[in-house]
Backbone as numpy.savetxt, mean C-alpha at the origin, in Angstrom:
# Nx Ny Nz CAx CAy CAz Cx Cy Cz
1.73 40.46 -24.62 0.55 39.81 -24.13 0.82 38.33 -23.83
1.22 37.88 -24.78 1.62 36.36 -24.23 2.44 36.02 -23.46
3.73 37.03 -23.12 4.42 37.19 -21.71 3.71 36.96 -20.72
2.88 38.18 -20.80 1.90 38.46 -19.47 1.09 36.78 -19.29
0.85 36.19 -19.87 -0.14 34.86 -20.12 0.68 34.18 -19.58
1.88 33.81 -19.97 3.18 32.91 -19.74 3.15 33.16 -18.39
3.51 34.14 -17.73 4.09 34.24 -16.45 3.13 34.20 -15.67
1.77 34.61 -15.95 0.35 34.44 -14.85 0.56 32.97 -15.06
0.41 31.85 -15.91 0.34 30.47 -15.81 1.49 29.93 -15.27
2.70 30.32 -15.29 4.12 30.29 -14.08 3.48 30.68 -12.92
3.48 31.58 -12.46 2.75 31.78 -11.51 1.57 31.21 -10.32
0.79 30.76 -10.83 -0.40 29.81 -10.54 0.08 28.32 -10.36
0.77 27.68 -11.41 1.43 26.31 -11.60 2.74 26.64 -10.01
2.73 27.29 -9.74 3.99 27.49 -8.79 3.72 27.56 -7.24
2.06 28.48 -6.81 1.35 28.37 -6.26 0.79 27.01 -5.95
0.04 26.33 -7.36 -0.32 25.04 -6.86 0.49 23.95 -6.42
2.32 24.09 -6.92 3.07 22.91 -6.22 3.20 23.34 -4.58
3.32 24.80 -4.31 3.27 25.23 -3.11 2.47 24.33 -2.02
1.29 24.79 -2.54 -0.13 24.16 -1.73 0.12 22.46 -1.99
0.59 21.88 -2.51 0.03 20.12 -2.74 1.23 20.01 -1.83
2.15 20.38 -2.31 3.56 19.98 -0.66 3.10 20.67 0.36
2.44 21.64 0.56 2.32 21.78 2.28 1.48 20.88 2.42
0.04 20.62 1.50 -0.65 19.34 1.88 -0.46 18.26 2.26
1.10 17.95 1.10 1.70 16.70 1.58 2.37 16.32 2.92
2.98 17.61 3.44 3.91 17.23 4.61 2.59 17.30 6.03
1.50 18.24 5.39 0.64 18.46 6.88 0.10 16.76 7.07
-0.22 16.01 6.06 -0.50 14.38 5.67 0.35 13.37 6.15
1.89 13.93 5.89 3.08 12.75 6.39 2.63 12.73 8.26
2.31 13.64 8.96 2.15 13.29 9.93 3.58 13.06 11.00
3.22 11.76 11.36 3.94 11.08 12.21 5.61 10.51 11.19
5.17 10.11 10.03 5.93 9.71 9.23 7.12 10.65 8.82
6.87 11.85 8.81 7.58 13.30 8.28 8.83 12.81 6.97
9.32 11.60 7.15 10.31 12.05 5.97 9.73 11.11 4.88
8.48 10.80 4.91 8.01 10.63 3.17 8.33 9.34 3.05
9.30 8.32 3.40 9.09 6.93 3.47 8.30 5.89 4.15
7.41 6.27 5.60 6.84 5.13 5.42 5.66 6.06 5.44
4.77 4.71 5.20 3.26 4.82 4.76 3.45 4.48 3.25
4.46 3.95 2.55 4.42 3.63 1.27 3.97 2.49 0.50
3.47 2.38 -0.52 2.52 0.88 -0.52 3.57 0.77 -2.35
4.17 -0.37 -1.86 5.36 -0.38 -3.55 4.26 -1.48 -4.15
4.24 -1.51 -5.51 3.62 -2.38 -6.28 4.80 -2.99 -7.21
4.36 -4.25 -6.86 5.26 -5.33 -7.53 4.60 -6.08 -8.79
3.36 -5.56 -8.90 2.38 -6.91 -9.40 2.88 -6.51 -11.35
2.73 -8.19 -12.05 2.71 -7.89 -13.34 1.53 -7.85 -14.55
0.67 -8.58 -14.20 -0.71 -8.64 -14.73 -1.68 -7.53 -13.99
-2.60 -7.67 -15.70 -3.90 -6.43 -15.05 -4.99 -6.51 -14.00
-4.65 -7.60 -13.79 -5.97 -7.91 -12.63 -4.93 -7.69 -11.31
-3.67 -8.00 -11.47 -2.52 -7.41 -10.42 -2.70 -6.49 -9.97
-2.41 -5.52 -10.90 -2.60 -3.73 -10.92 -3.59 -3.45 -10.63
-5.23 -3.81 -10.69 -5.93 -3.13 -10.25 -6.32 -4.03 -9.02
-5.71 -5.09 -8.44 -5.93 -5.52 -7.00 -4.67 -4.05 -6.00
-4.02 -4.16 -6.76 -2.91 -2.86 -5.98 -3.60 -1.76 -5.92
-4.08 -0.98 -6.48 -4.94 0.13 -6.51 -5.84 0.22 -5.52
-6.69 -0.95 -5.66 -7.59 -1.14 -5.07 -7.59 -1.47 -3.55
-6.79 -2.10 -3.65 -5.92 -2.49 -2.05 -5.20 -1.04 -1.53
-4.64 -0.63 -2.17 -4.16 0.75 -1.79 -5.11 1.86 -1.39
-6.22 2.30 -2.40 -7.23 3.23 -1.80 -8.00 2.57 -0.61
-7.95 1.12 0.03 -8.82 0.89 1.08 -7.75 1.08 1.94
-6.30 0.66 1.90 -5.45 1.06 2.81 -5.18 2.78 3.25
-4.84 2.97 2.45 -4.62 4.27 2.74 -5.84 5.02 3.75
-6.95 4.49 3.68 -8.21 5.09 4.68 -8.24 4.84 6.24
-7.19 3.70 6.51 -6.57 3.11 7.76 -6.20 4.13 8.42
-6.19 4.01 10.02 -5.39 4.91 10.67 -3.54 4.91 10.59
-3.01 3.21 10.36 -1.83 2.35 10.41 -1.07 3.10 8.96
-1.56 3.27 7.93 -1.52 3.45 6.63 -0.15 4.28 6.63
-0.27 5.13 7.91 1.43 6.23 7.09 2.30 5.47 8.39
2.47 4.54 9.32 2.89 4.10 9.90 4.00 2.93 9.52
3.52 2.20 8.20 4.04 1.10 8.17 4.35 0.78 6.36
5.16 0.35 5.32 5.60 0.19 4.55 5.39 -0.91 3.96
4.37 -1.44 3.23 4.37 -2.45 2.33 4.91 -3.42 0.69
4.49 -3.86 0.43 5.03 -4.46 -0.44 4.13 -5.54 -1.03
3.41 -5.37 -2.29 2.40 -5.91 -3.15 3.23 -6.52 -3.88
3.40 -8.16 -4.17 3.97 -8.72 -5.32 2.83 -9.66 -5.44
3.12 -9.90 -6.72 2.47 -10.91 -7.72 3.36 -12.00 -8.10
2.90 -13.78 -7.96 3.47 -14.57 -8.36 2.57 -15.10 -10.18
3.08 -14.96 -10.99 2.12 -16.02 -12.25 2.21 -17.21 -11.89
1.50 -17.80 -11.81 1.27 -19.35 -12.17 -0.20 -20.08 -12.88
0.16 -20.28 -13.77 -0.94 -21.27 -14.44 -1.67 -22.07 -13.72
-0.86 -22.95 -13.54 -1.40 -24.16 -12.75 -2.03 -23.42 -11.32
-1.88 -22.80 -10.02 -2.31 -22.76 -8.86 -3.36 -21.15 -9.04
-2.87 -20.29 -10.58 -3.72 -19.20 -10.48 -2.67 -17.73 -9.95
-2.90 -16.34 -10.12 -1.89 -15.53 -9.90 -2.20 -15.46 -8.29
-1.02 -16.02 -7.75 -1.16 -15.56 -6.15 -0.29 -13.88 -5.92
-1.09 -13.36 -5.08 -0.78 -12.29 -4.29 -0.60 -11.77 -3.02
0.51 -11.56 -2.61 1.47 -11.38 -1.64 1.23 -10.06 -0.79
0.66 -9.82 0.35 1.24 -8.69 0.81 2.46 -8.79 2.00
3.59 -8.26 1.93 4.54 -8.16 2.78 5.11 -6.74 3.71
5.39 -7.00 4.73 5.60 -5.89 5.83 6.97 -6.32 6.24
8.12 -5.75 5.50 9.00 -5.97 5.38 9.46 -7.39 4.72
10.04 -8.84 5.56 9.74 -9.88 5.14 8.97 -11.36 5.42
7.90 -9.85 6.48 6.66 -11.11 7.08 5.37 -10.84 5.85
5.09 -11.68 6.21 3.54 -12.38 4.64 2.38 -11.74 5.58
1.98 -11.06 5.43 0.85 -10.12 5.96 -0.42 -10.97 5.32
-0.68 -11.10 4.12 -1.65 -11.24 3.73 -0.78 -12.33 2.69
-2.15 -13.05 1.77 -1.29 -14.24 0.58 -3.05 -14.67 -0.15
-2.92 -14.52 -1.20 -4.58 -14.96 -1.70 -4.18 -15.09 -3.30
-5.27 -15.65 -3.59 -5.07 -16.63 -5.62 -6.25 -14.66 -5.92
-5.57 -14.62 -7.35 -6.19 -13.57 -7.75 -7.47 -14.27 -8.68
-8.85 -13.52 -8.35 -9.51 -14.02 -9.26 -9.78 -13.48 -10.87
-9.94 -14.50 -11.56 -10.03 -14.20 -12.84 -10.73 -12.98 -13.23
-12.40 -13.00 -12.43 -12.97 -12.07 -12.60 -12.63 -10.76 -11.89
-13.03 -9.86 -13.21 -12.84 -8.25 -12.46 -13.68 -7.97 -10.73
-14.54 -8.24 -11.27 -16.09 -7.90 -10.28 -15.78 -8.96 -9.02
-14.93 -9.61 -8.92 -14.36 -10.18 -7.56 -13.09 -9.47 -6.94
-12.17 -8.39 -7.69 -11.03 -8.13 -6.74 -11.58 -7.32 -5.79
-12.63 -6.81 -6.07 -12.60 -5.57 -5.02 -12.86 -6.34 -3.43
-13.87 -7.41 -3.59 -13.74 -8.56 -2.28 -12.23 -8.85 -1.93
-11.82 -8.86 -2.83 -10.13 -9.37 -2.11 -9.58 -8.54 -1.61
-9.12 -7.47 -2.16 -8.55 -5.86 -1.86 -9.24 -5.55 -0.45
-10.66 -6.18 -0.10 -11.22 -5.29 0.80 -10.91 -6.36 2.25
-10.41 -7.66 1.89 -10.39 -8.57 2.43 -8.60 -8.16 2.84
-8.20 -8.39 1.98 -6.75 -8.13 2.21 -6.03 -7.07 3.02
-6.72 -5.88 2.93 -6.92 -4.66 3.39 -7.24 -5.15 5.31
-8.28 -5.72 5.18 -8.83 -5.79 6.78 -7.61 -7.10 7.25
-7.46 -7.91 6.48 -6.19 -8.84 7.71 -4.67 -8.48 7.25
-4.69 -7.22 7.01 -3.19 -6.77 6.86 -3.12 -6.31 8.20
-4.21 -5.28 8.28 -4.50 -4.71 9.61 -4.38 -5.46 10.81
-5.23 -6.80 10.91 -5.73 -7.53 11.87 -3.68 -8.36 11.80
-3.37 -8.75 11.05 -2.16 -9.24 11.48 -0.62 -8.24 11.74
-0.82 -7.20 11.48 -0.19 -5.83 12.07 -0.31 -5.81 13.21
-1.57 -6.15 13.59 -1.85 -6.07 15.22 -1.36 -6.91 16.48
-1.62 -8.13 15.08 -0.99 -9.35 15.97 0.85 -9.44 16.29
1.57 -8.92 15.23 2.59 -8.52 15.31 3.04 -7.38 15.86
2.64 -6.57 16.23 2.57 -5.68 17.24 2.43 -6.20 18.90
1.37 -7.32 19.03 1.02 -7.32 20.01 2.78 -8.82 20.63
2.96 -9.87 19.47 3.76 -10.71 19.63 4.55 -10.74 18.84
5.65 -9.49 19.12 6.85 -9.26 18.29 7.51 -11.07 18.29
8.14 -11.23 17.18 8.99 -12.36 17.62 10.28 -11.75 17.59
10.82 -12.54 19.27 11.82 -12.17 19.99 13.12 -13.22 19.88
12.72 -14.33 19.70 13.28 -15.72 19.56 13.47 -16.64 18.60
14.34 -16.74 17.16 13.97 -17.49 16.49 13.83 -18.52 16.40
14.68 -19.13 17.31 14.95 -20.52 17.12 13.43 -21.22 18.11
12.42 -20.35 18.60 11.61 -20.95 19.33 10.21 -20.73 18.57
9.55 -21.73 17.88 8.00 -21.73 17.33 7.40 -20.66 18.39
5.95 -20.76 17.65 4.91 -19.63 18.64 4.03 -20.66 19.01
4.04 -22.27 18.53 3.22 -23.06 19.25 4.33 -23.63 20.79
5.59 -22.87 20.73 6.31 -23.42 21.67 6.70 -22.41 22.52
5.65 -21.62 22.95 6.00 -20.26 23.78 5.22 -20.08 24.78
């Protein structure tokens, strides 16, 4: 009897990894091999971690979201406050002071979220082609 138990719960558990990977790959989309659309978290404090989260479930709702590969770090500093970084490869997408209070990240996350986007776009639209030439000199 507990065979029979054992192997129906093998069974089912084997089924459900089935179904969450076909879910996953019908999801990768455009992306297909599972690296981009990835959002890495760098951050070390708790108000870090749940600006990443939080920033992550508004990203991920994007159309851009499995398109492009980010990078959440966290700087500590006392003195200026924890700044937070979003990076798209090694351009600064986004950059903001974390606030102390809980009941303010989700404004940031939701803020951060919309000009990751809005400067994706802009970089999209004005790849830089030239380094040695500013964009006030173009």
């Amino acid at each position: 009897m507990k065979t029979l138990i054992i192997s129906l719960f093998f069974l089912l558990s084997i089924s459900q990894v089935q179904a969450a990977s076909t879910r996953q790959s019908r999801d990768l989309g455009e992306a297909g091999d599972g690296l981009l659309g990835m959002v890495v978290n760098q951050t070390m404090s708790v108000n870090g971690y749940e600006f990443y989260r939080m920033f992550y479930l508004l990203w991920s709702e994007k159309a851009e979201s499995l398109k492009y590969s980010l990078n959440v770090q966290e700087r500590l500093s006392k003195r200026y406050g924890n700044q937070v970084t979003v990076y798209l490869g090694q351009k600064i997408v986004f950059n903001g002071v974390l606030p102390q209070k809980y009941d303010q990240l989700k404004e940031l996350a939701d803020k951060a979220a919309t000009e990751t986007q809005a400067n994706l776009v802009l970089l999209l639209i004005m790849p830089e082609t030239n380094v040695d030439i500013g964009s006030d000199q173009v």
